[in-house]
C-alpha positions in Angstrom: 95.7 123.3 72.0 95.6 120.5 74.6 97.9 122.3 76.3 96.1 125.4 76.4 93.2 123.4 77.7 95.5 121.4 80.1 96.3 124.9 81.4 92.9 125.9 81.9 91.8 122.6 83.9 95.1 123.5 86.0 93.4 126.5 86.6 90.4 125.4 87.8 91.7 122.5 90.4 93.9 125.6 91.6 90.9 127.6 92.0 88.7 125.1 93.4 90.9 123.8 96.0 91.2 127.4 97.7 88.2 127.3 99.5 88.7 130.9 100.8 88.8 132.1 97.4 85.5 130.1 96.6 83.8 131.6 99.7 84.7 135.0 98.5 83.6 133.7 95.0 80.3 132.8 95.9 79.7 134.0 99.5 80.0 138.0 98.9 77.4 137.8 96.0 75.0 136.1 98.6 75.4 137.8 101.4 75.0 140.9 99.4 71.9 140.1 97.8 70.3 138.9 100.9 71.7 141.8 103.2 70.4 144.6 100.1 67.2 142.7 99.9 66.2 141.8 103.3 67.9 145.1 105.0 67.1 147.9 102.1 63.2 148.8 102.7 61.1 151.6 102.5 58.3 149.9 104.8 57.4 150.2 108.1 57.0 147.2 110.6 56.3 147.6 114.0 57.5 150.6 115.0 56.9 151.5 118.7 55.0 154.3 119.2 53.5 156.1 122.7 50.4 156.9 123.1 49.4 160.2 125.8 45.4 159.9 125.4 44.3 163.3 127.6 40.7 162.4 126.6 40.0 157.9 127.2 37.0 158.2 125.6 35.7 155.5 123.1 36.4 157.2 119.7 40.1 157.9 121.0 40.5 154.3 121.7 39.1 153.3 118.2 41.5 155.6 116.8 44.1 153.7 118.4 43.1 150.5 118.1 42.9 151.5 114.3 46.6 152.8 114.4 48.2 149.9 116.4 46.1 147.0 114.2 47.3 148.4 111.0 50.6 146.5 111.4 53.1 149.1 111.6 52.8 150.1 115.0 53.3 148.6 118.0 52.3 150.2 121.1 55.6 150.7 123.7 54.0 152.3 126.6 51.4 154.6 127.3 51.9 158.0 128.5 51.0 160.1 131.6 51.8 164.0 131.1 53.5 166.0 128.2 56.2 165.5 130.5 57.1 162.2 129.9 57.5 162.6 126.5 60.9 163.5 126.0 62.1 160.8 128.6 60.5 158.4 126.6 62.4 159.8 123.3 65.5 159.8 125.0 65.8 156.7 126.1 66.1 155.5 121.6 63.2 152.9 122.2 60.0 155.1 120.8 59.7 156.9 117.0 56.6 158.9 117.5 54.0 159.8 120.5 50.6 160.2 119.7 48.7 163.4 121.8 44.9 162.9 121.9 43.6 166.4 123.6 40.8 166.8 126.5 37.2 165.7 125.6 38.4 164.6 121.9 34.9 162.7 121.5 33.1 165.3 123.2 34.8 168.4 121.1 33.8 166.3 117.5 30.5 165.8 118.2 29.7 169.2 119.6 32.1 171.5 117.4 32.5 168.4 114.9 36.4 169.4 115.1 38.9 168.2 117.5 43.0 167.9 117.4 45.7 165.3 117.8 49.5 165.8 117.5 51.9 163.7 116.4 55.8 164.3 117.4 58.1 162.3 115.8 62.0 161.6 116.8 63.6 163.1 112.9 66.8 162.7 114.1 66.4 159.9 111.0 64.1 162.5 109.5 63.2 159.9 106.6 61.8 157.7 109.1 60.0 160.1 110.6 58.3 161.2 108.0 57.2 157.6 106.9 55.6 157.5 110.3 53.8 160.9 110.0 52.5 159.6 106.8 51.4 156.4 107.6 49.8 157.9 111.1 48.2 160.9 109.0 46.6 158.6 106.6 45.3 156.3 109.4 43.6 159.0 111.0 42.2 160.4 107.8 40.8 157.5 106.9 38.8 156.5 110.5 37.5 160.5 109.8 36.1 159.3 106.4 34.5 156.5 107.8 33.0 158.7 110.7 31.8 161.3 108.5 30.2 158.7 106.2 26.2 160.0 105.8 27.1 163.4 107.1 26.3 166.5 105.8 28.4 168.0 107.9 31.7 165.9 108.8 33.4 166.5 111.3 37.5 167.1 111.3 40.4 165.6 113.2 42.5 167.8 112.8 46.4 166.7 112.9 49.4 169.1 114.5 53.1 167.8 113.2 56.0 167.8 115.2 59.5 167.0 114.5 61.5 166.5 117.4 65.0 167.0 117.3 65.6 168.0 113.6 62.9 170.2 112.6 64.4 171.2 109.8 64.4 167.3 108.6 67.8 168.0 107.3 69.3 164.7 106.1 72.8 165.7 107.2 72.0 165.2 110.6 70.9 161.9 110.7 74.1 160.9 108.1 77.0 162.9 109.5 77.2 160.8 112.9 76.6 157.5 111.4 79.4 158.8 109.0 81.6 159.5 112.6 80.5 155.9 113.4 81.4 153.8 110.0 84.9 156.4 109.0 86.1 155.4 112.4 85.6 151.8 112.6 86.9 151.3 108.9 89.8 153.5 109.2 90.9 152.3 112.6 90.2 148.6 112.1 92.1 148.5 108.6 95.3 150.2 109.9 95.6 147.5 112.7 94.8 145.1 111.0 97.6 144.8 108.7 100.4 145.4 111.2 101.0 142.1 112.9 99.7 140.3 109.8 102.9 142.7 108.2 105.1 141.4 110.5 104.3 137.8 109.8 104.9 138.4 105.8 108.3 140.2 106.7 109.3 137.6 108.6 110.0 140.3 111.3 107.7 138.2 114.1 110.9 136.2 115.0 112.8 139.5 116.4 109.4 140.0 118.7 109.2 137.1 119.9 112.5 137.1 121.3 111.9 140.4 122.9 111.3 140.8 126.8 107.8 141.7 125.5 104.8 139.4 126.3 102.2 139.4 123.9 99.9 141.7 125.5 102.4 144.3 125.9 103.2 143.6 122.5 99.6 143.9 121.1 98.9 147.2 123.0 102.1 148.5 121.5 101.0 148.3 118.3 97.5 149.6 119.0 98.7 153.2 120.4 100.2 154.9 117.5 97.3 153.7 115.7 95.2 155.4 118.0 96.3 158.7 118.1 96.6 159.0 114.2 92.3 157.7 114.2 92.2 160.3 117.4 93.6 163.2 114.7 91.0 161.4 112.4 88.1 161.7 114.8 88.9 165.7 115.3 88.7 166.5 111.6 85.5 164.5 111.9 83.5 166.2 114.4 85.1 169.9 113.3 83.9 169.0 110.0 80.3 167.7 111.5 80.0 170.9 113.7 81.5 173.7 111.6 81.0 172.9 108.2 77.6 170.5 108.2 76.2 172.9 111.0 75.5 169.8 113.1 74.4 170.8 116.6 75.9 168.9 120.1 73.3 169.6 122.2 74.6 166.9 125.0 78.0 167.3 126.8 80.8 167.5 124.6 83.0 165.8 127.3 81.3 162.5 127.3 80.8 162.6 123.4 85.0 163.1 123.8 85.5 160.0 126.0 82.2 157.5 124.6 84.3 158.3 121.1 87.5 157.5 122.7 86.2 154.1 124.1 84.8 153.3 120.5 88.1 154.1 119.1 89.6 151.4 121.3 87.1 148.8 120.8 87.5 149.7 116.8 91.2 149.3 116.9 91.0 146.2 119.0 88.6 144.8 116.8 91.4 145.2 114.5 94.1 143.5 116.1 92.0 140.7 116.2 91.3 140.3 112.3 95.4 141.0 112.4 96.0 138.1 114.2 94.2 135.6 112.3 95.2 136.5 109.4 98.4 135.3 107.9 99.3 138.2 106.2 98.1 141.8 104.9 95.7 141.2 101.8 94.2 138.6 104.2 93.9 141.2 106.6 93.1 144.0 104.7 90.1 141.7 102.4 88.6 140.4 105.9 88.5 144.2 107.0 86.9 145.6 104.0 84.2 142.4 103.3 83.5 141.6 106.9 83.4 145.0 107.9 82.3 147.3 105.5 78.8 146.2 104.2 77.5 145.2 107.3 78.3 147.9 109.3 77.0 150.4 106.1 73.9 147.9 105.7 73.3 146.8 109.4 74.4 149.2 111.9 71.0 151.9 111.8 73.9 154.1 109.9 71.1 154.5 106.8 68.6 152.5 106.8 66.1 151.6 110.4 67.2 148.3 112.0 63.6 147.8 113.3 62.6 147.5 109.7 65.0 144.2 109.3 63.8 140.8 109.6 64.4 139.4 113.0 67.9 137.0 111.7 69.3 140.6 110.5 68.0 142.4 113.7 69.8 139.8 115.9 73.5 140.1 113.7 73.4 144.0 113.7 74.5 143.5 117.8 77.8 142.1 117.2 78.6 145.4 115.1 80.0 148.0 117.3 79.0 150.6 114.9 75.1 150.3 115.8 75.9 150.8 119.4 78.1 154.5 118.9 75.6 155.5 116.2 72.8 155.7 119.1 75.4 157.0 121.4 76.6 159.7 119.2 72.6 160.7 117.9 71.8 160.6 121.3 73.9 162.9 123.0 74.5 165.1 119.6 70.8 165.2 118.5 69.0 164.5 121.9 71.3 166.0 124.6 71.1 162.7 126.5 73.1 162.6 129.5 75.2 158.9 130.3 72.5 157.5 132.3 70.5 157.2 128.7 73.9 155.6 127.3 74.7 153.0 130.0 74.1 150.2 128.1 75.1 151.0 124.8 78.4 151.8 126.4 78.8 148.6 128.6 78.2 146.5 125.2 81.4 148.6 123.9 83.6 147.8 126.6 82.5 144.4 127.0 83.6 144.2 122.7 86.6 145.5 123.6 87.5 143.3 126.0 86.7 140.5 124.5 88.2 141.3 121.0 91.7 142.1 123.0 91.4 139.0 125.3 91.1 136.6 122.0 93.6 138.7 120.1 96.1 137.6 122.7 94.9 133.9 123.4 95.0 134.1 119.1 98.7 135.3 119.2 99.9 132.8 121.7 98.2 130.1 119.6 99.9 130.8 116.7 103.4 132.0 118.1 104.2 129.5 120.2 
């Protein structure tokens, strides 16, 4: 029995001098219970709205006073003509635009009935439907108030718009964060294990004495990888557009070449996990745990990042994910054009040339 129990304290030194098995111990259960809890809501906070008031007259402006001080609105910009609205959608910044017609005040008091719509971006149809209701029952509750001692109250009456999805089908807000988060997975786990492979072979040796320098020798093992994820990323969007009736509504073309550049930055990304690791479970556990929940949980892929606290809002930009998701909604669900998109994909080259830049000065570092 004392060896048995000698055994067992063995165990637990061993254990608790691994300190990247503890962190994986510990840490995981953690950061899982604070990403689920802090990221996983049903609420709305602050979501930015427009506002195209036809009407500026003082029960239009309590309205929206009403809607912006309720604390789940904040007001982005305030609209001109009907057509700035879809501008202002495209650009990814606004959920919903609120339309106050011509002589709102003076139409309520006179015919006691006057009309405001409320269009809604449902490309995440869940969202927008949240905001609908939360709007809806903001409006309904300043016409209680208003008709309070009435006998005959008056009714704002409330026109509903989807934009983009009318049909609110769920598929298409899932199907290109799926593009997004299959990608990035796929391509990042394949590269990751093949340098870390060819440290646990011992194999590195016959590289290293190749003519090869190690950026010839990093981009090597990156384009194989990138034309199977290329065959990948067909099957996806045939898949998205023929079987899940998904509609591309922007130019095909640059959804081709913005996929391509994520592609890159994705297998890149995994070069660089392949590098620091020192062989392939390594590799292949710091793919799957430092890739796979956040980009599920913090990427906009399921659940709205302007819903997160601020901390969680600030880590989702280092995931490469968040930015293709708004490219690929954008030009698939919106039929943006690449001057809506500059941004998102400047942050996706400037990842990949940063992941491949410290994949190399990692490979000299640990080669030499």
């Amino acid at each position: 029995m004392k060896r048995f129990f000698a055994f067992v304290v063995k165990e637990f030194k061993h254990i608790l001098r691994d300190y990247r098995t503890l962190l994986i111990l510990f840490g995981m259960p953690i950061a899982q219970i604070l990403l689920f809890g802090f990221a996983i809501t049903n609420e709305i906070k602050d979501a930015k709205i427009a506002i195209l008031d036809f009407s500026k007259d003082n029960v239009t402006q309590e309205i929206s006073n009403k809607i912006l001080s309720s604390g789940y609105f904040l007001l982005y910009k305030n609209l001109n003509s009907i057509k700035d609205i879809e501008p202002a959608f495209k650009e990814g910044i606004i959920k919903e635009v609120i339309i106050f017609e011509q002589d709102f005040s003076k139409n309520l008091s006179k015919s006691n009935l006057a009309n405001v719509q409320i269009i809604a971006d449902a490309s995440d149809p869940n969202l927008a439907n949240m905001l609908i209701g939360y709007t809806s029952s903001i409006i309904l509750d300043y016409q209680k108030d208003l008709s309070s001692g009435k006998s005959l109250p008056p009714l704002i009456n409330t026109d509903i718009k989807m934009l983009y999805n009318p049909n609110l089908k769920s598929v298409f807000m899932f199907v290109p964060g799926l593009m997004a988060v299959i990608l990035l997975l796929v391509s990042a786990m394949m590269t990751s294990i093949s340098i870390a492979k060819e440290k646990e072979l011992g194999t590195m040796e016959i590289l290293l004495v190749s003519p090869l320098n190690p950026l010839q020798i990093i981009v090597g093992k990156v384009i194989p990888y990138f034309f199977i994820a290329l065959i990948n990323y067909i099957i996806v969007i045939v898949l998205a557009k023929f079987v899940f009736l998904v509609p591309i509504n922007g130019s095909f073309a640059l959804l081709v070449l913005e996929s391509i550049l994520f592609l890159i930055t994705s297998l890149s990304l995994g070069i660089l996990i392949s590098t620091i690791s020192n062989n392939q479970q390594t590799a292949l556990m710091i793919s799957l745990s430092a890739l796979m929940l956040p980009t599920i949980i913090l990427s906009g892929y399921i659940f709205p990042i302007e819903n997160m606290p601020l901390p969680l809002q600030i880590i989702s930009n280092v995931l490469p994910a968040k930015w293709f998701i708004i490219i690929v909604r954008g030009i698939m669900l919106k039929g943006v054009s690449f001057s809506y998109i500059v941004v998102e994909t400047l942050v996706l080259v400037g990842m990949t040339l940063f992941f491949i830049l410290l994949s190399v000065k990692k490979f000299k570092i640990r080669l030499e």
